[in-house]
C-alpha positions as CSV (number, residue, x, y, z in Angstrom):
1,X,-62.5,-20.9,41.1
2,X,-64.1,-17.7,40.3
3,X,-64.6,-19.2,36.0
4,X,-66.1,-22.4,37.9
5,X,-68.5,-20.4,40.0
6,X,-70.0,-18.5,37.2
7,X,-70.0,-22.0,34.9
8,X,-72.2,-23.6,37.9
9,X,-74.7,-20.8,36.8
10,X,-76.4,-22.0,33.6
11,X,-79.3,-21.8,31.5
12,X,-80.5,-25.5,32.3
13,X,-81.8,-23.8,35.4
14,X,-84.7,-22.2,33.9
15,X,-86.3,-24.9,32.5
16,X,-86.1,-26.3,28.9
17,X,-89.3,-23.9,27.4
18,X,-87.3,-21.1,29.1
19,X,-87.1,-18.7,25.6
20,X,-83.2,-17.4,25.3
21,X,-82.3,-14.6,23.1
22,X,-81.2,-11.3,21.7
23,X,-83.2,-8.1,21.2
24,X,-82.5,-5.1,18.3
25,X,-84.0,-2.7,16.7
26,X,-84.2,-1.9,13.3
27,X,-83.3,2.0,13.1
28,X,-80.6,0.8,14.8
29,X,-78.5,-1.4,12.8
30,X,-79.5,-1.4,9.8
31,X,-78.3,0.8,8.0
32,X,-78.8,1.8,4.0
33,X,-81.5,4.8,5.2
34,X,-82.5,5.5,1.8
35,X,-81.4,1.8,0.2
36,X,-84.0,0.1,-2.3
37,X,-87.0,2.5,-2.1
38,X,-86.6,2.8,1.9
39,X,-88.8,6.5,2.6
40,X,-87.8,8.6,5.2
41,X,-88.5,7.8,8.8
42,X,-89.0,10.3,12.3
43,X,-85.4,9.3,13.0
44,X,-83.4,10.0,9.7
45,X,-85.0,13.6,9.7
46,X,-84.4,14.0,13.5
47,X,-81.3,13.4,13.4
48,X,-80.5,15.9,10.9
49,X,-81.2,18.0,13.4
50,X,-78.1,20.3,14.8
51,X,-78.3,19.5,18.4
52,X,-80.5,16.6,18.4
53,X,-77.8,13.5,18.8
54,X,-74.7,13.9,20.7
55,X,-72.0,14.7,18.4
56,X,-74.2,15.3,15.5
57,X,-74.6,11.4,14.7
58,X,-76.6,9.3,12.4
59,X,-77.6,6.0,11.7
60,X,-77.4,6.3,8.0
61,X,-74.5,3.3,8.1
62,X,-74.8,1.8,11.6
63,X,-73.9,-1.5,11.9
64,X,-74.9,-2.0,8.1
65,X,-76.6,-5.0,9.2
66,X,-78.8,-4.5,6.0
67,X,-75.9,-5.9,3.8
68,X,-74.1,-7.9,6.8
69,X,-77.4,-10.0,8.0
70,X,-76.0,-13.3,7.4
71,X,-72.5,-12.4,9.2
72,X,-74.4,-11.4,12.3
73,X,-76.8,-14.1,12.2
74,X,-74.0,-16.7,11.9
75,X,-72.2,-15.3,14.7
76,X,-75.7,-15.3,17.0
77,X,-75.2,-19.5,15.8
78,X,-72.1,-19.7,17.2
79,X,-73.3,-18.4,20.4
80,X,-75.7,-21.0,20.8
81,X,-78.5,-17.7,20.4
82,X,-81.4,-19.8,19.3
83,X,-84.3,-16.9,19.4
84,X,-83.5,-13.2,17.5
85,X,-85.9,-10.1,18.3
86,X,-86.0,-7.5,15.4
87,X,-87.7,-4.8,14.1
88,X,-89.3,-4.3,10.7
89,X,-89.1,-0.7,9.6
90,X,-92.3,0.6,8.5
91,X,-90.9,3.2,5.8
92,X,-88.7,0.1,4.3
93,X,-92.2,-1.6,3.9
94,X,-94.2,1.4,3.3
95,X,-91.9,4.2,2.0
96,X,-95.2,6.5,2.3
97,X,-96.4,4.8,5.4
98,X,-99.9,3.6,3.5
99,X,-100.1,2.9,-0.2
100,X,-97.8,1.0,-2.4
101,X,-95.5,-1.5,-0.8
102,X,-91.9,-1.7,-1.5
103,X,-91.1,-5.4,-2.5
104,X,-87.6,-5.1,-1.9
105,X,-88.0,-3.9,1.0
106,X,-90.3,-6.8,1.9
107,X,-88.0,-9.4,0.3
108,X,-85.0,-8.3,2.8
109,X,-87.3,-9.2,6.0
110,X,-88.2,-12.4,3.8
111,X,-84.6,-13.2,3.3
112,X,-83.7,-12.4,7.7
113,X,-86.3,-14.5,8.4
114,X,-85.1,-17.1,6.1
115,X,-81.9,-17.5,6.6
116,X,-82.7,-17.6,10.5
117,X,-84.9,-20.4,10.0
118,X,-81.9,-22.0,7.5
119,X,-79.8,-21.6,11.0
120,X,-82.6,-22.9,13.6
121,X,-82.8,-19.6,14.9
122,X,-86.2,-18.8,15.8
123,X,-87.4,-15.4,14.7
124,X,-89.4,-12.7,17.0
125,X,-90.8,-9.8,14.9
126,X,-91.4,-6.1,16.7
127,X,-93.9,-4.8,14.3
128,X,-93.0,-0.9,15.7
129,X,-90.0,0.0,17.2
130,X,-90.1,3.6,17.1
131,X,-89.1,4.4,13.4
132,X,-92.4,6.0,12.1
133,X,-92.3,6.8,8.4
134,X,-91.9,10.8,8.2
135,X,-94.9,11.1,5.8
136,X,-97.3,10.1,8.6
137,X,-95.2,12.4,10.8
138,X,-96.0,15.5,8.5
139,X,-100.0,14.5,9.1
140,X,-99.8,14.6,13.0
141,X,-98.1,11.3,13.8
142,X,-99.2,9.6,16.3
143,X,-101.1,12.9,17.6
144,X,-103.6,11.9,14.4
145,X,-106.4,9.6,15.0
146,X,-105.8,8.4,11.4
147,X,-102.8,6.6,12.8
148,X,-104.9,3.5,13.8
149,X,-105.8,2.8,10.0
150,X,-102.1,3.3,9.2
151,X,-100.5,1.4,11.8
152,X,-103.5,-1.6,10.8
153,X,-103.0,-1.3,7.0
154,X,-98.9,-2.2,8.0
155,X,-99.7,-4.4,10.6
156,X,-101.6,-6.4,7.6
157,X,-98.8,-6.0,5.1
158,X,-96.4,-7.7,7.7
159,X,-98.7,-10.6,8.9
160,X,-99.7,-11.8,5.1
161,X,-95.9,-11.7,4.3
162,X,-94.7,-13.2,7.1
163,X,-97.0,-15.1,9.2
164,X,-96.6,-18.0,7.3
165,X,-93.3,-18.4,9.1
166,X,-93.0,-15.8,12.2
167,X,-95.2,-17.0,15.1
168,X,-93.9,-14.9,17.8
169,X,-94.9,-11.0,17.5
170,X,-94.4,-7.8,19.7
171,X,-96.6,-5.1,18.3
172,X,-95.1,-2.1,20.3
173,X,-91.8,-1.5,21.6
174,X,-92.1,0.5,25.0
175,X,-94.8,2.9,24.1
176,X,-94.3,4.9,27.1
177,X,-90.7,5.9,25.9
178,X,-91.7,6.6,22.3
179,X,-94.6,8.3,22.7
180,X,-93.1,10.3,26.4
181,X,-89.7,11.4,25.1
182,X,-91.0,11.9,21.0
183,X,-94.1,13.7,22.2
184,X,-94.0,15.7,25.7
185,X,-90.5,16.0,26.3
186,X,-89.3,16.6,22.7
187,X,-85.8,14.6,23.7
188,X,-86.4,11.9,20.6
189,X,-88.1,12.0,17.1
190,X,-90.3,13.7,16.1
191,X,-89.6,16.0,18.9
192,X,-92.9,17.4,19.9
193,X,-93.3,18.9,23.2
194,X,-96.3,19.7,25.8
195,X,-98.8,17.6,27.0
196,X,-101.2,18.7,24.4
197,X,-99.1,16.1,22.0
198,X,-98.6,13.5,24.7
199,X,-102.7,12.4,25.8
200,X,-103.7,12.1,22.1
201,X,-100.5,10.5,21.4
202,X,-100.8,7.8,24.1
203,X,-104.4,7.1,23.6
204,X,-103.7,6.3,20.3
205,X,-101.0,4.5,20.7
206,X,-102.8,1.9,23.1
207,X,-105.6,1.8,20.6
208,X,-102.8,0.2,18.0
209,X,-101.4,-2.0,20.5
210,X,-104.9,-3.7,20.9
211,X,-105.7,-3.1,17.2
212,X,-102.0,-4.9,15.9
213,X,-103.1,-8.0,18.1
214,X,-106.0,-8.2,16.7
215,X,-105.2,-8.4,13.2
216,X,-102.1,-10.7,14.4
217,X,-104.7,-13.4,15.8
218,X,-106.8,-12.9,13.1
219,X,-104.3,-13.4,9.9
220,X,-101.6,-15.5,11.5
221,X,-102.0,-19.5,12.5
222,X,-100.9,-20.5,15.7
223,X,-99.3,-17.1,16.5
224,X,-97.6,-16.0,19.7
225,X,-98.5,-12.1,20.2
226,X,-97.3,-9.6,22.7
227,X,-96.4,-6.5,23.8
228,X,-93.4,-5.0,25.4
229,X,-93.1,-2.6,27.9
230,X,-90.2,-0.6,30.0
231,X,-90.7,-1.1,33.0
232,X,-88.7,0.4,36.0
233,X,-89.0,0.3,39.8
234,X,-90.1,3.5,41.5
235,X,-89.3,4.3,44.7
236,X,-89.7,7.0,46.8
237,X,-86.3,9.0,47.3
238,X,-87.1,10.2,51.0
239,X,-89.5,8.3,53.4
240,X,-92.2,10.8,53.5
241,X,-95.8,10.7,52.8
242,X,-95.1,13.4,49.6
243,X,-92.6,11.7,48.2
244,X,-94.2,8.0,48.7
245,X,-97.7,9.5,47.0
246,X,-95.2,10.7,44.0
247,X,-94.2,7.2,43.8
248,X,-97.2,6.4,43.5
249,X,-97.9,8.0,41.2
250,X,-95.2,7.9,38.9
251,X,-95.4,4.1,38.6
252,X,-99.3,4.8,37.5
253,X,-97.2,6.6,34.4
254,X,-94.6,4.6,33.4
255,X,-95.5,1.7,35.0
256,X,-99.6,0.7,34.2
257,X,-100.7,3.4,32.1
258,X,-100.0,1.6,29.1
259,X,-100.7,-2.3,30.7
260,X,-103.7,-1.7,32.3
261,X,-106.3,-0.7,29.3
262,X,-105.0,-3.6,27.4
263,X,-106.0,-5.9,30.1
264,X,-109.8,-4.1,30.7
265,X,-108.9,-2.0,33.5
266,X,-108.7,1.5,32.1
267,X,-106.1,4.0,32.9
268,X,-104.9,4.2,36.4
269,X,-106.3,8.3,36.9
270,X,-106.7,7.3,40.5
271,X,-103.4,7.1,41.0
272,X,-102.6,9.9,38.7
273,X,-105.5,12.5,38.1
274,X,-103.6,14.3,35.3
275,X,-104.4,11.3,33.0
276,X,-108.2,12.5,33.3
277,X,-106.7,15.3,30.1
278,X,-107.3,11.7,27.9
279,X,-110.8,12.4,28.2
280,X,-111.8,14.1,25.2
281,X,-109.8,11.9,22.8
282,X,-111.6,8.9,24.1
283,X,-114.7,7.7,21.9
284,X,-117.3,5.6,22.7
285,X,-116.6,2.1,22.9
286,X,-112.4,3.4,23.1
287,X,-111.8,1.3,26.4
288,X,-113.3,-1.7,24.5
289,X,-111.2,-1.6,22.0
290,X,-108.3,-0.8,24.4
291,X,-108.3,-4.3,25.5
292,X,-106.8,-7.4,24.0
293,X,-105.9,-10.6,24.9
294,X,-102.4,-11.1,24.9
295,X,-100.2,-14.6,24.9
296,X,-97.5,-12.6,26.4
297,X,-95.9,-9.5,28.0
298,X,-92.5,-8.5,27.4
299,X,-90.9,-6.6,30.7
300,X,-88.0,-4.7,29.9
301,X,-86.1,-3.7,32.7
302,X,-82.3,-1.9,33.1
303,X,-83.1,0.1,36.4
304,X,-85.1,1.5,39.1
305,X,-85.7,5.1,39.6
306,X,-85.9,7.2,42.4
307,X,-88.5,10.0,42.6
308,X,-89.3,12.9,45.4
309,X,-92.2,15.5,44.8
310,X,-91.6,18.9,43.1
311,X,-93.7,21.8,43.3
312,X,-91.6,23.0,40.2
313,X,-92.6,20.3,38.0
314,X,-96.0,20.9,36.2
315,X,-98.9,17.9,35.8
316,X,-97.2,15.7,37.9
317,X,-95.7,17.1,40.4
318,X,-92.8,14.8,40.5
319,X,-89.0,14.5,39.7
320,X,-86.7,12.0,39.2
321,X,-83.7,12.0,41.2
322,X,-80.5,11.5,38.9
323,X,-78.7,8.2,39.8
324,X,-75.4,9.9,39.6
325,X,-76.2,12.4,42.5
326,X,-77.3,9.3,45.0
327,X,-74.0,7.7,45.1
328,X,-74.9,4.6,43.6
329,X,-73.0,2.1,41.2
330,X,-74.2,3.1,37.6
331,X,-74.0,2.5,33.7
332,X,-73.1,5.3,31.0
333,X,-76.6,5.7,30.5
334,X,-76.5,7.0,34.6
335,X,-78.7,4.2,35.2
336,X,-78.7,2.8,38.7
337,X,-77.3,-1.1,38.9
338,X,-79.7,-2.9,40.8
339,X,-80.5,-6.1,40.0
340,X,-83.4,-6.4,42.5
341,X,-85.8,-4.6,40.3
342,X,-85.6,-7.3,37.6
343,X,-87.4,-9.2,40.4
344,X,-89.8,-7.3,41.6
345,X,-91.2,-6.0,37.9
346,X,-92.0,-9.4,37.1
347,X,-93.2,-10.0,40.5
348,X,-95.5,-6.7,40.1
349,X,-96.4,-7.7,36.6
350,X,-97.5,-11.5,37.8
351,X,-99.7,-9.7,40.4
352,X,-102.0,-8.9,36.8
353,X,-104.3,-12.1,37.3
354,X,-105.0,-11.4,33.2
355,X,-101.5,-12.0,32.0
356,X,-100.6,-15.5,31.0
357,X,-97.1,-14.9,30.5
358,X,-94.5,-12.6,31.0
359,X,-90.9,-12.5,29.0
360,X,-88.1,-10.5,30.0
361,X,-87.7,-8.8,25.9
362,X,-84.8,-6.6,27.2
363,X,-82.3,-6.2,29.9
364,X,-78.7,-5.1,29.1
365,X,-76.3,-2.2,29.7
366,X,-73.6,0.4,28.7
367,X,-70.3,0.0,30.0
368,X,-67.0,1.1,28.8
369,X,-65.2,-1.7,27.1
370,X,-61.6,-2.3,26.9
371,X,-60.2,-3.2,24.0
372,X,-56.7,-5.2,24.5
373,X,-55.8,-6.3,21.1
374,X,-58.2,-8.7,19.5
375,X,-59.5,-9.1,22.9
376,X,-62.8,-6.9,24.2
377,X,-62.5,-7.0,28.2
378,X,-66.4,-5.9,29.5
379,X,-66.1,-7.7,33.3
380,X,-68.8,-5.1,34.3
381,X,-71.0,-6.3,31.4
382,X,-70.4,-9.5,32.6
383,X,-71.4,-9.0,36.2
384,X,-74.1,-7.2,35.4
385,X,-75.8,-10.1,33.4
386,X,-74.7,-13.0,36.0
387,X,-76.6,-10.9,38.7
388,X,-79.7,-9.6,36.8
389,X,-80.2,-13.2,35.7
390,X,-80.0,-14.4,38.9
391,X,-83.0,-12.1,39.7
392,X,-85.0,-13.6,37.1
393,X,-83.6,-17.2,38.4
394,X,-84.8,-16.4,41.8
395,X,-88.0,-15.1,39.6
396,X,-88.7,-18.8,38.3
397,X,-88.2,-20.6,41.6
398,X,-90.0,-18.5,43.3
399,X,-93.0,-19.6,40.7
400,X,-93.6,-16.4,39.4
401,X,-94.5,-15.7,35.5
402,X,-91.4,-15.4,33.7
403,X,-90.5,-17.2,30.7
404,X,-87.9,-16.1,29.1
405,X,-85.3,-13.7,28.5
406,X,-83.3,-11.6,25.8
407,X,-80.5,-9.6,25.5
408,X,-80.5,-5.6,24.8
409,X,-78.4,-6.0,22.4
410,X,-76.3,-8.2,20.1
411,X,-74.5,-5.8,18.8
412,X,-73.2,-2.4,19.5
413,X,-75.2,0.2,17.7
414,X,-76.7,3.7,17.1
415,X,-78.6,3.9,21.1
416,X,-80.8,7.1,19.6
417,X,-80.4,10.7,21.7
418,X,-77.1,9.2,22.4
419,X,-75.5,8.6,19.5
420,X,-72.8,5.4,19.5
421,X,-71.4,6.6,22.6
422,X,-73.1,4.2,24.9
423,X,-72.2,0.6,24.4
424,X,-75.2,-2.2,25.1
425,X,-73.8,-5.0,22.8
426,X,-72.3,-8.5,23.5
427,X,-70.5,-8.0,19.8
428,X,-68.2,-5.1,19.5
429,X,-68.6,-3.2,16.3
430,X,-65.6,-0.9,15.1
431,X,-67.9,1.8,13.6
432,X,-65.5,2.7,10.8
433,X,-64.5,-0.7,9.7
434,X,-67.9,-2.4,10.6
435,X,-65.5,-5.1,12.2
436,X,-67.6,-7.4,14.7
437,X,-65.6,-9.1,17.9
438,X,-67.2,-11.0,20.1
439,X,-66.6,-9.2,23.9
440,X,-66.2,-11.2,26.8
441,X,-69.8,-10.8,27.9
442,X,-70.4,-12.6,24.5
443,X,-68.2,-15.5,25.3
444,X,-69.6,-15.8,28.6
445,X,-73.4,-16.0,27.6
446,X,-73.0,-18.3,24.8
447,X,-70.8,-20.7,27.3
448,X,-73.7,-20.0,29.9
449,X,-76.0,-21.1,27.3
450,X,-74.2,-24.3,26.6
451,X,-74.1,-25.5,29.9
């Protein structure tokens, strides 16, 4: 009874232009880190760092899905996975980060994107997902005002190699992350610190994510173009006016400070006044060219947070309360499960009268998996899924904004600060023998996508 009840819950419900996929990352699994010309990134210096990664690991190997691309994108086939989210690396493309352009690099994205056409896969294309090439690094990163012409001058490079084919396109991956835990808090590459690195860094950042759209609409036909953000629910931890006016404003930081400029609404300083330190990195005519017009938003979603006020905490005043000490069910990543806040970020998100669309880009989690012989047993993986997407379900009915939905991830891989410890795939990947098995969670998505 219990297999029927789950198989009565199926993708038909959504709708047949309801967009069904899988999200990676191209630091992630790919692999060969210094392969054909590939230049150094943020992430293959930071983690040569000695206390940077948990157990001192790398992603020099990963998944190898530089030489295994047509293994894993036949398996996504046999899943009935019709839509694939990657990453290009900008230092494959750009080994400097500007200049001369590394055809082979180049031809490997062609010969992805190929072959997922050749399989009626659809292809999505994240222009930046966190792996900035070390040489811009070593001129201030995304600290440097100059970044804008680099990340334009890529964002061109991409779009005239392949926009004759790619029509859906994410600029940034979760800018807030990126920019917050590379640039103030120091906990991923580069590992700057202070919030003298974080305001440039974020301004500029939002500049490139209307600049990348721009060049998108302007040098590809017919293109889809978004933008993806992580979003979380805040909520205050005690019922108290402190603690709701931290909630406040904490979801005016992770929630709209990136969002809002985009759509011609400026950054939330309102809400929280310690965003008025932008000020003297803004230029004239900045919050014009803040704004752009996207087809879509991706929402991605794995929690909601819990936040009371903190005198000890400078700027913001605010700390998040860990979800391991509030006695809640969680993941490895001591995420909170609660599928509610799927719904209520797309609901909050659909409240943005500008946004035409909204796509769930990532939702996923880390469980332990069991591995019984040629069998991978990931019920928790499973549960997770069936009631998360039952949030988004309710989502649709309810006539909200949502469109689609991918998987973080397809397969296991290198999950940054973390190292392979954490476990987000629907393929399990024996790191030593690169050996992929399709989990349980795997079987059950691809049946749910068949029904």
């Amino acid at each position: 009874m219990k297999k029927q009840k789950e198989l009565l819950f199926n993708a038909s419900e959504f709708g047949e232009n309801f967009a069904w996929g899988v999200s990676t990352a191209a630091y992630q699994i790919e692999g060969a880190f210094d392969s054909h010309g590939k230049g150094p990134s943020i992430w293959d210096t930071f983690t040569a760092l000695p206390k940077a990664i948990r157990k001192r690991e790398n992603a020099k190997v990963s998944c190898d899905f530089y030489h295994k691309y047509k293994e894993d994108i036949l398996l996504m086939k046999s899943m009935n996975i019709d839509n694939y989210r990657f990453s290009i690396s900008w230092a494959r493309v750009l080994p400097n980060g500007t200049g001369t352009i590394n055809e082979i690099g180049l031809q490997f994205y062609n010969d992805v994107i190929n072959f997922c056409l050749a399989q009626e896969i659809t292809p999505w294309v994240t222009l930046y997902h966190w792996d900035l090439p070390q040489s811009l690094e070593e001129k201030g990163g995304w600290t440097n005002r100059a970044i804008i012409q680099w990340f334009s001058e890529f964002t061109k490079v991409c779009a005239n190699a392949f926009g004759d084919r790619v029509k859906n396109w994410m600029v940034l991956n979760e800018p807030m992350v990126f920019i917050g835990a590379g640039y103030f808090l120091g906990v991923h590459a580069p590992g700057k610190k202070r919030l003298k690195n974080f305001m440039p860094a974020a301004h500029h950042a939002v500049l490139c994510q209307a600049e990348g759209g721009r060049i998108l609409r302007k040098l590809v036909p017919n293109a889809n173009i978004g933008t993806t953000f992580s979003c979380s629910q805040i909520t205050p931890y005690r019922e108290n006016n402190r603690d709701k006016k931290t909630a406040v404003k904490v979801d005016a930081l992770l929630n709209r400070m990136f969002i809002e400029p985009a759509l011609g609404l400026g950054y939330p300083v309102k809400e929280a006044p310690v965003l008025k330190k932008l000020q003297p990195y803004i230029k004239p005519n900045d919050m014009i060219n803040c704004k752009f017009d996207f087809d879509f938003i991706g929402i991605q979603n794995y929690t909601r947070e819990k936040v009371k006020y903190s005198l000890l905490v400078p700027y913001i005043r605010a700390k998040i309360v860990k979800a391991s000490k509030r006695n809640v069910k969680t993941t490895l990543m001591d995420w909170e499960v609660y599928p509610p806040s799927i719904y209520n970020m797309i609901e909050k998100f659909s409240n943005y009268p500008q946004i035409k669309k909204l796509i769930i880009t990532e939702n996923g989690a880390a469980f332990k998996d069991k591995l019984e012989g040629e069998n991978i047993t990931d019920d928790e993986r499973v549960r997770f899924l069936q009631r998360y997407l039952r949030q988004v379900l309710k989502a649709k009915q309810d006539g909200l904004n949502i469109h689609g939905y991918f998987v973080w991830t397809f397969t296991d891989n290198f999950e940054w600060a973390e190292g392979y410890y954490p476990r987000f795939g629907l393929v399990h990947i024996d790191f030593k023998t690169l050996k992929r098995t399709i989990k349980k969670s795997g079987k059950w998505f691809s049946e749910f996508l068949a029904n």
